[in-house]
Backbone as a chain_set.jsonl record, in Angstrom:
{"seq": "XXXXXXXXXXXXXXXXXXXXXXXXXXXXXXXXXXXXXXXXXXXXXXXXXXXXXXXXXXXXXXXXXXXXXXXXXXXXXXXXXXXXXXXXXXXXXXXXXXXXXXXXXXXXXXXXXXXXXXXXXXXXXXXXXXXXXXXXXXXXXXXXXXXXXXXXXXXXXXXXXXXXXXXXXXXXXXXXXXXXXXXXXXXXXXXXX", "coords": {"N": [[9.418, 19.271, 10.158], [6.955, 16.662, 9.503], [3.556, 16.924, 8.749], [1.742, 15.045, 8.469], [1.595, 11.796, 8.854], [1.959, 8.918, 7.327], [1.225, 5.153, 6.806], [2.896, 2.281, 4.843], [2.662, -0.585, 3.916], [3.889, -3.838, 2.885], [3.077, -6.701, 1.303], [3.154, -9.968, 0.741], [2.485, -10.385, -1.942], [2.935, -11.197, -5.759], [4.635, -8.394, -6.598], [5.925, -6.61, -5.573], [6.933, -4.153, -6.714], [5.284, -1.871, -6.443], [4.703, -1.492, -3.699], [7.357, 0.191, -3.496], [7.535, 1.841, -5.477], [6.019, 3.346, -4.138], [6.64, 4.169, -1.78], [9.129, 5.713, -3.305], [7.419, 7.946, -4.518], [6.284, 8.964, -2.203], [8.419, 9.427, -0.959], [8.666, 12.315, -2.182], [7.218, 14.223, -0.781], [7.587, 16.432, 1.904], [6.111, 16.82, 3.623], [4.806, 14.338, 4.796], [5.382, 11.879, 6.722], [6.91, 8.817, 6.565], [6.005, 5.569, 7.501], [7.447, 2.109, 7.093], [6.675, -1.242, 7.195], [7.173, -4.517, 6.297], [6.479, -7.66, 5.057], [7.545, -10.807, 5.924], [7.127, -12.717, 3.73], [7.15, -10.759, 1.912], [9.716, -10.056, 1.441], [11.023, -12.139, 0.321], [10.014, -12.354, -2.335], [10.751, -9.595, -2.841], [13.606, -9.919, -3.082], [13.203, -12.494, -5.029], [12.225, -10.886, -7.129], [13.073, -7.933, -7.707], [15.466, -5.803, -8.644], [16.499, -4.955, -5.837], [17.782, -3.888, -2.914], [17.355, -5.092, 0.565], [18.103, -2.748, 2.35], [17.992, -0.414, 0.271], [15.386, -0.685, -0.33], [14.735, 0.147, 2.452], [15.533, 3.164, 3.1], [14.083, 4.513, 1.444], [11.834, 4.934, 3.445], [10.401, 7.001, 6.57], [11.005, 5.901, 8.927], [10.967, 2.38, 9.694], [9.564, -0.426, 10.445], [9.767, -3.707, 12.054], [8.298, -6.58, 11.291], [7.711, -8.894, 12.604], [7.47, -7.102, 15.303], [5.163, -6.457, 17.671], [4.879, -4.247, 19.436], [5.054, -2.111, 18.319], [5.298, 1.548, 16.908], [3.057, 1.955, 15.311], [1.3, -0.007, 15.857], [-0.734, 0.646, 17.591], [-3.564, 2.591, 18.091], [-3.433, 5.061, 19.301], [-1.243, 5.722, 18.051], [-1.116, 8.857, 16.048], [-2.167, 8.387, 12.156], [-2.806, 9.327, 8.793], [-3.769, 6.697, 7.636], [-2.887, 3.657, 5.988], [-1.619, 2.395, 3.203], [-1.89, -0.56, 1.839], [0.611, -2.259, -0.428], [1.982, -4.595, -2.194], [-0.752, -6.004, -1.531], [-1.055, -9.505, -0.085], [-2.98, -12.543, -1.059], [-2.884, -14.014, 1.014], [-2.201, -11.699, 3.613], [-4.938, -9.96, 3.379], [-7.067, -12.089, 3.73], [-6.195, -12.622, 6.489], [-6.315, -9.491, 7.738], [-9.348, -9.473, 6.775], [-10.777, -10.557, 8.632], [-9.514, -9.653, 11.316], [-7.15, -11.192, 12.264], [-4.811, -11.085, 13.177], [-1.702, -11.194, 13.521], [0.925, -10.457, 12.463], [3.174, -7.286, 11.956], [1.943, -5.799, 9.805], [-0.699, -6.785, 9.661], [-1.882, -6.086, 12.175], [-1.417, -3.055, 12.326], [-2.92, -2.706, 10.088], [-5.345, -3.461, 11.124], [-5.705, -1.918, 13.009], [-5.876, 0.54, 11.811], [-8.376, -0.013, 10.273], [-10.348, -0.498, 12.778], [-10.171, 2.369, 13.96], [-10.983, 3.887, 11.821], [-9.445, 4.921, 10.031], [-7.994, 5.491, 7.003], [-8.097, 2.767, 5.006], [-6.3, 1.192, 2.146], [-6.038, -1.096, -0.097], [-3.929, -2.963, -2.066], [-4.677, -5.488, -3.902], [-3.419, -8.146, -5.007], [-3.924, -10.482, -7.182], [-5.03, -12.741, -9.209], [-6.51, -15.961, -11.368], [-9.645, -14.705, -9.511], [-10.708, -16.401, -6.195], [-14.173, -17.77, -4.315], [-13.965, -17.048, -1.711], [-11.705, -14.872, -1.676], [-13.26, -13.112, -3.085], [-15.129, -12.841, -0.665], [-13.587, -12.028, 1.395], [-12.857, -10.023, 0.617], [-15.311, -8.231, 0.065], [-15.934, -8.123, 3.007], [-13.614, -6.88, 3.796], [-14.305, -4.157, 2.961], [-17.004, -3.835, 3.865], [-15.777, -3.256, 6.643], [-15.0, -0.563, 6.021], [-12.826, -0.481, 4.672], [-10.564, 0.309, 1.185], [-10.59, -1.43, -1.393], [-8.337, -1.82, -3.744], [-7.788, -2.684, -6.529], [-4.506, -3.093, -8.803], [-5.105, -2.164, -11.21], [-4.291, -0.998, -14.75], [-4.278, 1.949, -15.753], [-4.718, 2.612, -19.113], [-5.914, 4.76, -20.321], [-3.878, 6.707, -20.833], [-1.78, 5.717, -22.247], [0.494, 4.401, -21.692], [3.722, 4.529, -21.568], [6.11, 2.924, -20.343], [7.035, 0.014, -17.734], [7.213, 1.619, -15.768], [6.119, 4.582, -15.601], [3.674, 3.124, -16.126], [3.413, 1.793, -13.047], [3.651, 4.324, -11.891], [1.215, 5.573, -12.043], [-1.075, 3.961, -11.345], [0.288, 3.633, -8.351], [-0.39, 6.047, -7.495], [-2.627, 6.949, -7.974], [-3.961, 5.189, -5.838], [-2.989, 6.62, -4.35], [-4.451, 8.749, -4.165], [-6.385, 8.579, -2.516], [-6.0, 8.958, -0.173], [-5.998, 11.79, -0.06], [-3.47, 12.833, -1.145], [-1.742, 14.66, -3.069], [0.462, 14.007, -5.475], [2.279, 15.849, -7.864], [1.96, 16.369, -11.31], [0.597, 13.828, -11.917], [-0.754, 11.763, -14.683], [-4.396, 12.342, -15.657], [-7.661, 11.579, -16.16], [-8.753, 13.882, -19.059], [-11.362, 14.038, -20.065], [-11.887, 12.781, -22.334], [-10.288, 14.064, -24.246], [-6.274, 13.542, -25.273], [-4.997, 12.321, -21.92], [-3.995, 14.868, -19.666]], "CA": [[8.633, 18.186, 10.738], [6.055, 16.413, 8.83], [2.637, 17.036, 9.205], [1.141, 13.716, 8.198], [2.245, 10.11, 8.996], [0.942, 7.061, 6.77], [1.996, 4.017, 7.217], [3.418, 2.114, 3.55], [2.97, -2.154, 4.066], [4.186, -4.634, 1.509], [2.891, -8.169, 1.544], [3.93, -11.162, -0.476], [2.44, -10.893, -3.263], [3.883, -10.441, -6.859], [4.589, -7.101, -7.332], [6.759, -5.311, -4.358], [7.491, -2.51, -7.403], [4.215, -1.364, -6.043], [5.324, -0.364, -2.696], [8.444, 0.581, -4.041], [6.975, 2.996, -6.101], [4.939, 4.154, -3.515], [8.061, 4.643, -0.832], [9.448, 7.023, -3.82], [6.819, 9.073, -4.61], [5.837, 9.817, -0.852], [9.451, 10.721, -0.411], [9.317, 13.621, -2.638], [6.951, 15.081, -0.163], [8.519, 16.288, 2.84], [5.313, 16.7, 4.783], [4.386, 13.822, 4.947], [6.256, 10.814, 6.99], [6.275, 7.435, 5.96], [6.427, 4.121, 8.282], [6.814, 0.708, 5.87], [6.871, -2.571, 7.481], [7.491, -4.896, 4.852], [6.056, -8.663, 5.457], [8.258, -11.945, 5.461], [6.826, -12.941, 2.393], [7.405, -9.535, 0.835], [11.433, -9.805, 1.701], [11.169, -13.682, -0.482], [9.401, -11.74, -3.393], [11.333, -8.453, -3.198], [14.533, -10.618, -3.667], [13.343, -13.076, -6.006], [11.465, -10.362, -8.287], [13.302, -7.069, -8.077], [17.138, -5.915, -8.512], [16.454, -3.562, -4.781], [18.423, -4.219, -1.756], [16.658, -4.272, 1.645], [18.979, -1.018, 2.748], [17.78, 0.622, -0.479], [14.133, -0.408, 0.097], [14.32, 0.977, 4.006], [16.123, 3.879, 3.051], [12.844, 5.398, 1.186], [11.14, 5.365, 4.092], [11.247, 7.838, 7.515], [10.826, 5.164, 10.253], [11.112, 1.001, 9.443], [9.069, -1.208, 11.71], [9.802, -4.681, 11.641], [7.086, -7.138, 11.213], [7.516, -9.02, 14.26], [7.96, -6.264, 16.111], [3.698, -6.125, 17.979], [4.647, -3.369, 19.972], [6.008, -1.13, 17.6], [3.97, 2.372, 17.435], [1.771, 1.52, 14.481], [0.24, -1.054, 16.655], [-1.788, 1.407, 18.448], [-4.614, 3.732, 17.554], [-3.191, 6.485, 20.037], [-0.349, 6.674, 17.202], [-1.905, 9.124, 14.685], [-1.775, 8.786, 11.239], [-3.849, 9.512, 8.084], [-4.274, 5.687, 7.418], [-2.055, 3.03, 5.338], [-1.337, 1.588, 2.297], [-0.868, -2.289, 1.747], [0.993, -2.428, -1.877], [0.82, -5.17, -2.997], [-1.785, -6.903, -0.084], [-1.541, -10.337, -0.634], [-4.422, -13.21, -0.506], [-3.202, -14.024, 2.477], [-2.813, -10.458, 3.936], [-6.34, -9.65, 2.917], [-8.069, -12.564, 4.479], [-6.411, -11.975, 7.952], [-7.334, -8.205, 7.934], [-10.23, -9.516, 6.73], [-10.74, -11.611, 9.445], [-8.868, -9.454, 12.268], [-6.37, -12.277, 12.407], [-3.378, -9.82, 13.544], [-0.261, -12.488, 13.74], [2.32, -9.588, 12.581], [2.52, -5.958, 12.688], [1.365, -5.465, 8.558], [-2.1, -7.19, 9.873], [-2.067, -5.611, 13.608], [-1.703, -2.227, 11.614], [-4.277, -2.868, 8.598], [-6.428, -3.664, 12.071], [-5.72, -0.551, 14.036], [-7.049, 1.556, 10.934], [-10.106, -0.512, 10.492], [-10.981, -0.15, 14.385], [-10.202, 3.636, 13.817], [-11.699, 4.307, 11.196], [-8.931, 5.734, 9.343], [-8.292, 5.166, 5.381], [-6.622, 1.397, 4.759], [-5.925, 0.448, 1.2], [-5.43, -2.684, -0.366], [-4.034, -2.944, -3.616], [-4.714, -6.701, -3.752], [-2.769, -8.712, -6.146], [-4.137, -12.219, -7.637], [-5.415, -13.423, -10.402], [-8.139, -15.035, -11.078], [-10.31, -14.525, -7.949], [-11.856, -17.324, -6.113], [-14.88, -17.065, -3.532], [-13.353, -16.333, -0.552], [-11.074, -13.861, -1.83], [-14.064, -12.173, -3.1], [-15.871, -12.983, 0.234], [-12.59, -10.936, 1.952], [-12.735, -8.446, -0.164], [-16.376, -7.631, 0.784], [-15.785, -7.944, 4.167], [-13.082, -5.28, 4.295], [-15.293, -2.861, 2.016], [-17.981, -3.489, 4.538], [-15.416, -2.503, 7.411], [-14.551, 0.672, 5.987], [-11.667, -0.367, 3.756], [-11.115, 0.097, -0.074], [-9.82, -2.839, -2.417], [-7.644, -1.123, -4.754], [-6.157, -3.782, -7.492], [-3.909, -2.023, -9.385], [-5.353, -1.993, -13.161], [-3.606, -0.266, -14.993], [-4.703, 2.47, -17.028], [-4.123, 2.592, -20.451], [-5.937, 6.033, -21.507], [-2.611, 7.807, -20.649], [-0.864, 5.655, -23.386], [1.892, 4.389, -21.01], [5.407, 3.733, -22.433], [6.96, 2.218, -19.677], [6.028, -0.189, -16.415], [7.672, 2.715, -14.433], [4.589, 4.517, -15.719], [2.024, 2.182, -15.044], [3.461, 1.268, -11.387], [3.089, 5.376, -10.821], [0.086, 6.202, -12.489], [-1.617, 3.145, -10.156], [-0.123, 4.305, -6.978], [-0.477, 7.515, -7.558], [-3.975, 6.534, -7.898], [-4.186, 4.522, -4.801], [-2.348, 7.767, -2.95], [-5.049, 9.934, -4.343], [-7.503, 8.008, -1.897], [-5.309, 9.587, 1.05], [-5.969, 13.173, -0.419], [-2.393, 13.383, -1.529], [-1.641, 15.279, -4.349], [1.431, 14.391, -6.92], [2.174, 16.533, -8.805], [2.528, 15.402, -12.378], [0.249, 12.478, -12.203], [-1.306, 11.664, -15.603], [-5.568, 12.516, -15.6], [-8.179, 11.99, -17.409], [-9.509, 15.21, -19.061], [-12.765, 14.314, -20.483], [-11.934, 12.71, -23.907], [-8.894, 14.298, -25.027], [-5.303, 12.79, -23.866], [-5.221, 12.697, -20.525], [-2.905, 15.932, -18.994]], "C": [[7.421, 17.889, 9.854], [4.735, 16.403, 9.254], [1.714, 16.173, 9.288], [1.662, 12.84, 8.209], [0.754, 9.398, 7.742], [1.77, 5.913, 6.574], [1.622, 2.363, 5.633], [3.349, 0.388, 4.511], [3.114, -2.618, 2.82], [4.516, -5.991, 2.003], [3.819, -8.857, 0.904], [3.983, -11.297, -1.41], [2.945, -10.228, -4.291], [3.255, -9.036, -6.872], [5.179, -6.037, -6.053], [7.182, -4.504, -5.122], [6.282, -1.896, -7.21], [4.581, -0.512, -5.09], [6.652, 0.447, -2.667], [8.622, 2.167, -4.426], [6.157, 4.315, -5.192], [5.921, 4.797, -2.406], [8.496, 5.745, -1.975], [8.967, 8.197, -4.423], [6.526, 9.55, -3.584], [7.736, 10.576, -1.006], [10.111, 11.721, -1.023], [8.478, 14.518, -1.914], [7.193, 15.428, 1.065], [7.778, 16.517, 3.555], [4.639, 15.599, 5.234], [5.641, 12.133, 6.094], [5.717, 9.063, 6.986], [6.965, 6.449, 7.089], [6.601, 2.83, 7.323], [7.338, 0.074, 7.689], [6.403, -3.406, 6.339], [7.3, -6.787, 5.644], [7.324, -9.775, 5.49], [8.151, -12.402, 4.07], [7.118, -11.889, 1.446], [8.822, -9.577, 0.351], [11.628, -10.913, 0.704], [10.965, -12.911, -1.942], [10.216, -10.694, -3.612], [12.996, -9.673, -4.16], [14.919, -11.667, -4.725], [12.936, -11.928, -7.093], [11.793, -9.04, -8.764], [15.008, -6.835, -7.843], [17.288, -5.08, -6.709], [16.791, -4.246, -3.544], [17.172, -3.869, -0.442], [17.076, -2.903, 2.378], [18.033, -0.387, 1.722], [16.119, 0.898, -0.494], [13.765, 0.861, 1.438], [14.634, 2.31, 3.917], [15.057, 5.102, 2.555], [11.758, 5.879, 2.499], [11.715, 6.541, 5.583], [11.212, 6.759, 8.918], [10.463, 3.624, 9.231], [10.6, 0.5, 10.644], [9.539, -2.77, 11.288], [8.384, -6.012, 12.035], [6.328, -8.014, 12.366], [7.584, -8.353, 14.993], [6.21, -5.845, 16.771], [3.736, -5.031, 18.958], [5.072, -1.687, 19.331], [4.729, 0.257, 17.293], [3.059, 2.243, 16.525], [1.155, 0.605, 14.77], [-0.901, -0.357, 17.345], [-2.522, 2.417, 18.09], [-3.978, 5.001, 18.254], [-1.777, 7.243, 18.692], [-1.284, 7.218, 16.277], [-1.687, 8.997, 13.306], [-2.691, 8.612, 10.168], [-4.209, 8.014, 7.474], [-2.745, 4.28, 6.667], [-2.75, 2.455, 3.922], [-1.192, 0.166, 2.078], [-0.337, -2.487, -0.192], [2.092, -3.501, -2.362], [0.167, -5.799, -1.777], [-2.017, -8.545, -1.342], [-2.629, -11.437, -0.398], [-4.275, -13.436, 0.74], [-3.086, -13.056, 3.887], [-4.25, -10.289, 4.316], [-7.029, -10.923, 4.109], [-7.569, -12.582, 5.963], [-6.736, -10.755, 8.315], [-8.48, -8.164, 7.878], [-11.489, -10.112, 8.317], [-10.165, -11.463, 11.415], [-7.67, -10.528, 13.108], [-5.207, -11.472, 12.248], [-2.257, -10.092, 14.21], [0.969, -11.547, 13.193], [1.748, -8.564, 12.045], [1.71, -5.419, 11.183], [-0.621, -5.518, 9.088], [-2.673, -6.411, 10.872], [-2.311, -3.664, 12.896], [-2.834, -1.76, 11.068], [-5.879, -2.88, 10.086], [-7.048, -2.172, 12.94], [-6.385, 0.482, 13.068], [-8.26, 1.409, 10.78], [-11.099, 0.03, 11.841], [-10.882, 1.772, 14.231], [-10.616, 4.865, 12.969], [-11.036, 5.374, 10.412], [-9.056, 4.838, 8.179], [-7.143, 3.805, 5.711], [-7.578, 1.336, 3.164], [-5.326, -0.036, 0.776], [-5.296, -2.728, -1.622], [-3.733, -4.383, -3.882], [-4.249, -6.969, -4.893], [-3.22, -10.271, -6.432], [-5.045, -12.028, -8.738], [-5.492, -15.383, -10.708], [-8.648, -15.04, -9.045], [-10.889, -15.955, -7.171], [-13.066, -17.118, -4.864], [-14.623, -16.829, -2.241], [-12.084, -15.288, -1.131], [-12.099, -12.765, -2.092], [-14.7, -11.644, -1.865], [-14.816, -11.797, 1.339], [-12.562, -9.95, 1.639], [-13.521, -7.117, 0.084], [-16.714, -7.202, 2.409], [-14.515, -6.872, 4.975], [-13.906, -3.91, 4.229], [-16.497, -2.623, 3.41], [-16.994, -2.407, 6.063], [-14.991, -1.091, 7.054], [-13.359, 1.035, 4.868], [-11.84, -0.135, 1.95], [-9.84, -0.958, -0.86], [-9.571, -1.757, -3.8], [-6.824, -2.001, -5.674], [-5.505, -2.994, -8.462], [-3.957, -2.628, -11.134], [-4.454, -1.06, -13.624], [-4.086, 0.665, -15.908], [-4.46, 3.226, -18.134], [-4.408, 3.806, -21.697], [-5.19, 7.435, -21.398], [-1.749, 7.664, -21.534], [0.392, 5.296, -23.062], [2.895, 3.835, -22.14], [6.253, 3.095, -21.536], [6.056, 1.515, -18.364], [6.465, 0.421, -15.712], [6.238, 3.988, -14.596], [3.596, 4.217, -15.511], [2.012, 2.282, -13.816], [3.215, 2.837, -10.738], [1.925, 5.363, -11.145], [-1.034, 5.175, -11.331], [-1.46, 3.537, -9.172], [-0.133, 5.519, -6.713], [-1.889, 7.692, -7.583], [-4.686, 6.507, -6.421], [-3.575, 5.779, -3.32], [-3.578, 9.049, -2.968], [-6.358, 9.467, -3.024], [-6.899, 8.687, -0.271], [-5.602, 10.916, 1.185], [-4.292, 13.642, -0.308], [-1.996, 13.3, -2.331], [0.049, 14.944, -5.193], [1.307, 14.951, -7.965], [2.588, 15.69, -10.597], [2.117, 14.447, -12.815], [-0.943, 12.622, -13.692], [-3.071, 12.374, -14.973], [-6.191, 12.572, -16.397], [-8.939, 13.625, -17.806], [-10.837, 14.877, -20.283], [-12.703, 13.905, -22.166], [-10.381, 13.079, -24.945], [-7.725, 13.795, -24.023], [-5.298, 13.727, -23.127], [-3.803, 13.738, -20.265], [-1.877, 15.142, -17.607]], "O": [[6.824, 18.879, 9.432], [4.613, 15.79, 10.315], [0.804, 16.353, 10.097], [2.564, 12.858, 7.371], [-0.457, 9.411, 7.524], [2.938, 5.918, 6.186], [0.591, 1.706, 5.491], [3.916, 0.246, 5.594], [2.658, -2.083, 1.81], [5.459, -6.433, 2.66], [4.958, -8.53, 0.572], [4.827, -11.913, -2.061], [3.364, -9.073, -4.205], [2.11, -8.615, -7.037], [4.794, -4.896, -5.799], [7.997, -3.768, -4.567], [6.151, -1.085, -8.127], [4.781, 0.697, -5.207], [6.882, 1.289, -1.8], [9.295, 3.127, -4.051], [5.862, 5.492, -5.396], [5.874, 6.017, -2.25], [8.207, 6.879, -1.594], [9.621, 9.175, -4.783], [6.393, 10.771, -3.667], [8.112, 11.744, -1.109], [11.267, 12.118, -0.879], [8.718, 15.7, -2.161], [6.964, 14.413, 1.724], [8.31, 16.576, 4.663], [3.809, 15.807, 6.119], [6.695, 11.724, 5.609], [4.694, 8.437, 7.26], [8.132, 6.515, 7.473], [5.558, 2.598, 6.712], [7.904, 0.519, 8.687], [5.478, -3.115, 5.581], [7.947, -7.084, 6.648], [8.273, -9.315, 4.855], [9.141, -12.431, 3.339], [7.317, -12.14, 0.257], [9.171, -9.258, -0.786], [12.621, -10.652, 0.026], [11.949, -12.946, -2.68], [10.59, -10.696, -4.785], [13.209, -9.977, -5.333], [16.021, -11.897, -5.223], [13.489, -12.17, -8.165], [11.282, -8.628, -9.805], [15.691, -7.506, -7.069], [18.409, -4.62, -6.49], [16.077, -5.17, -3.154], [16.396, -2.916, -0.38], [16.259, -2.146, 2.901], [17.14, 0.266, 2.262], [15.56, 1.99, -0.599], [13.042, 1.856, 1.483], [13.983, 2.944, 4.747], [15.056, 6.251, 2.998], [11.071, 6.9, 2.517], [12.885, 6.883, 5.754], [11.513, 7.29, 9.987], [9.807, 3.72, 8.194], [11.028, 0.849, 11.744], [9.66, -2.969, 10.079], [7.741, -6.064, 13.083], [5.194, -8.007, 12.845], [7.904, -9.001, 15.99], [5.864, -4.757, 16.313], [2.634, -4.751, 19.43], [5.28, -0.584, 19.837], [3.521, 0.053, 17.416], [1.941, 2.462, 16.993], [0.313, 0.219, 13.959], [-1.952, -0.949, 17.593], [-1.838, 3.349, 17.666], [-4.075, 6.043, 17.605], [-1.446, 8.403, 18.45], [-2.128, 6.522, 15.713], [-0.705, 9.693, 13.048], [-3.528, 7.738, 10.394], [-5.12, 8.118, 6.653], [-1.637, 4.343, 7.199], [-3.92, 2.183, 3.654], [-0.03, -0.222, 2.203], [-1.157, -2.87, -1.027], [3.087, -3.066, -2.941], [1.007, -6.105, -0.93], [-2.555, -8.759, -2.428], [-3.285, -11.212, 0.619], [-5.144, -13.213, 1.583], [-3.608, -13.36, 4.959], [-4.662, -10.471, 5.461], [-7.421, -10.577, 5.223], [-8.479, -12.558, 6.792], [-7.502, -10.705, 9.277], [-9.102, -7.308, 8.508], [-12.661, -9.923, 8.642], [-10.226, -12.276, 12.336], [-7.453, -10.55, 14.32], [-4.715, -11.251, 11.141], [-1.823, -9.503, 15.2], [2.084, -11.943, 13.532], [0.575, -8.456, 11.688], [0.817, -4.595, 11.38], [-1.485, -4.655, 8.931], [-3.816, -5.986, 10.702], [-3.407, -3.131, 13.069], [-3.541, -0.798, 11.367], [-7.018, -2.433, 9.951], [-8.122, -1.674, 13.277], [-7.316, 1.192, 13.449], [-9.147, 2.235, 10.994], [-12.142, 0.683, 11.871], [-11.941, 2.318, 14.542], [-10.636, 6.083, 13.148], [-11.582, 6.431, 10.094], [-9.774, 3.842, 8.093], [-6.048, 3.739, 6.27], [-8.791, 1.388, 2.961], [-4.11, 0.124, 0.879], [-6.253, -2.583, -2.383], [-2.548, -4.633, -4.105], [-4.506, -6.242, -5.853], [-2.719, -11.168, -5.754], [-5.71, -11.013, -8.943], [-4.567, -16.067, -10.271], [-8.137, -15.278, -7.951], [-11.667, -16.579, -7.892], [-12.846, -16.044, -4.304], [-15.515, -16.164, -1.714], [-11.45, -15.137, -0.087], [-11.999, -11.671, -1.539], [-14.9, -10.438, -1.721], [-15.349, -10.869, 1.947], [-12.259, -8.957, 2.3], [-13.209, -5.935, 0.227], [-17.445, -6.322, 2.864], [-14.459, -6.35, 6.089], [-14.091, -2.997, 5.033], [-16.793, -1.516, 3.86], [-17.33, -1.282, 6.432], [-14.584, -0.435, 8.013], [-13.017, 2.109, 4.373], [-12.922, -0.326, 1.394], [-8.615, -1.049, -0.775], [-10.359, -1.165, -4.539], [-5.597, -2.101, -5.68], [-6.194, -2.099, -8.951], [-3.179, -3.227, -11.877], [-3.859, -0.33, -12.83], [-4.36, 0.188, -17.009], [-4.033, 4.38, -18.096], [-3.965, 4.021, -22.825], [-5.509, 8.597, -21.65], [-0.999, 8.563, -21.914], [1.36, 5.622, -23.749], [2.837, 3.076, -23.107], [7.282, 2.652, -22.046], [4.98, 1.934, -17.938], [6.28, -0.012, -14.574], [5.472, 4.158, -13.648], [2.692, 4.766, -14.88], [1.025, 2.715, -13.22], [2.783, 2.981, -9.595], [1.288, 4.993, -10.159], [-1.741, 5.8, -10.539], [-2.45, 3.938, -8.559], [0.148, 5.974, -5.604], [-2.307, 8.759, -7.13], [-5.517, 7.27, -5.929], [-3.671, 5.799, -2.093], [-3.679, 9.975, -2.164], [-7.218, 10.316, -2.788], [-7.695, 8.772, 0.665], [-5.548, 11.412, 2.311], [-3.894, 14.558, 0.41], [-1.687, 12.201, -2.79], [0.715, 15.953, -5.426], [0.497, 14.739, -8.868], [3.309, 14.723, -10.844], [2.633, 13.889, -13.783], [-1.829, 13.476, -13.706], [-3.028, 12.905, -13.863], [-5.945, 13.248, -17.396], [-9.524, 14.338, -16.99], [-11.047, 15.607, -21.251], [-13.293, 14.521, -23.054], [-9.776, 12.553, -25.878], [-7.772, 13.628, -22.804], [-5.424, 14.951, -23.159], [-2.691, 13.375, -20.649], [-1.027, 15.806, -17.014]]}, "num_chains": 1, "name": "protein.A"}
């Protein structure tokens, strides 16, 4: 039985090899159990932008909510769990969390952590910014949340974007206090271990 729930969302925006990535590194740890709900817009994007079946997506995770689904148990603070993920959170994600505008269960979720004061991160995807995205951005940060865009970083020397996409959410998982093993680091000047 797993000792930790967190709960894995994936918006619209480019880049569902984010949560992807992030569904197969949680499920090499077996204490931990993972919920996704995966947006409408994510399902348009997964299918235009990656070769990955929705079976093979759901299949990473230990429980599938569906997005319409507002009663589903990640709607409610009484479910526990150490917080969520949104990978990739897109602009329009972001400004209803921002905004408590909780029209399906990704948002109703992202809400229930805010109000609870567990960990939500957003690994927001756009380029460039304009001032209300910034203005959202700040207004999660102030609730408690952290805006995680997924830079990529480059003093590991990546050779592949299967590389990058862990070394980012492997990043963005370290904000959970959960440890992969294996993940690049910097060590102070010399390459990173």
């Amino acid at each position: 039985m797993a000792e930790r729930r967190i709960i894995i969302g994936i918006s619209g925006a480019s880049g569902f090899q984010y949560g992807y990535k992030a569904l197969q590194l949680l499920r090499q740890l077996p204490d931990i159990e993972v919920h996704l709900v995966v947006s409408k817009g994510a399902e348009t994007t997964r299918a235009l932008e990656t070769p990955y079946s929705r079976e093979e997506v759901c299949a990473l995770a230990d429980v599938v909510h569906s997005a319409q689904n507002l009663a589903a148990a990640i709607s409610s603070g009484s479910f526990k769990t150490a917080g969520m993920l949104v990978a990739p959170c897109s602009m329009r994600s972001l400004a209803a969390i921002a905004h408590g505008f909780s029209d399906n269960l990704l948002t109703r979720a992202a809400d229930v952590v805010l109000k609870d004061r567990r960990r939500l991160v957003l690994m927001v995807r756009e380029t460039p910014l304009n001032l209300a995205h910034l203005d959202n951005m700040r207004r999660v940060t102030e609730m408690g949340g952290i805006i995680f865009p997924p830079v990529p970083a480059l003093y590991q020397q990546p050779e592949s974007v299967d590389q990058i996409l862990t070394h980012s959410v492997g990043r963005a998982l370290d904000m959970f206090d959960i440890h992969l093993p294996g993940l690049p680091r910097w060590s102070g000047g010399s390459r990173a271990q």
